[in-house]
N, C-alpha and C positions, 0 to 999 in steps of 0.2 A: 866808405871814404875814411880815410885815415886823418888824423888830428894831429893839426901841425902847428907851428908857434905863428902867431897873428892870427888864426883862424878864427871868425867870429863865428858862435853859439849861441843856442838859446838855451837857459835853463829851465830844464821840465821838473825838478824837484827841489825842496829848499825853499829856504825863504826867499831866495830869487828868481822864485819863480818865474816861468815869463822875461825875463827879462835880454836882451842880446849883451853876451860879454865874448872878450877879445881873450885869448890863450896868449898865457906871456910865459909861461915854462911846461915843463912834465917831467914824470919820474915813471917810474918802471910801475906802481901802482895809481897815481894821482893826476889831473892837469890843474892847474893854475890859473885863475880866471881875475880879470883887472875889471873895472869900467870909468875908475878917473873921478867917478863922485865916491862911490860909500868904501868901495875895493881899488884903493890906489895900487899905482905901479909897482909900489915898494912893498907892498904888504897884499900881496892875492891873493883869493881863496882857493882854499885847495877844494876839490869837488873828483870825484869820482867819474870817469867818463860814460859810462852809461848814463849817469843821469841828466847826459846832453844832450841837444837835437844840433847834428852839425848844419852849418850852411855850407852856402860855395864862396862865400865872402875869404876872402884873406888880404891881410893890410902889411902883410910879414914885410913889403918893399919899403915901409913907412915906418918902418923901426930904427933908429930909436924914436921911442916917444914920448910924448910929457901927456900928463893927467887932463891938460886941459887939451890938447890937440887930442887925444881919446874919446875924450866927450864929443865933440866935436865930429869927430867919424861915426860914432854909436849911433848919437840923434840923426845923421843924416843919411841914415841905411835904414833908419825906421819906417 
């Protein structure tokens, strides 16, 4: 499955381990991972794609979005 912008993840490495984050960009080596509390919209982590488990979740219809409508999607997919 290919990784697309809104796609939620879970991360399998890192200190986020565990945790489900939404894809708010990518580059040719990186994706960009948000969740509204620690990794705001403005400042994402960059994370290497192998070290993600994709879902089939994507929220890409629900873009734009704010830090708190984020949280709000995350906790309710959990």
């Amino acid at each position: 499955m290919k990784i697309s912008l809104g796609q939620l993840v879970i991360c399998r490495k890192g200190k986020e381990k565990g945790r489900l984050m939404c894809v708010t960009g990518a580059d040719e080596k990186y994706i960009y991972l948000a969740d509204g509390r620690e990794r705001l919209l403005e400042k994402p982590k960059r994370k290497n794609p192998k070290h993600v488990e994709i879902t089939d979740k994507n929220i890409s219809n629900m873009f734009p979005l704010t830090d708190k409508a984020l949280r709000k999607i995350l906790l309710s997919e959990v």
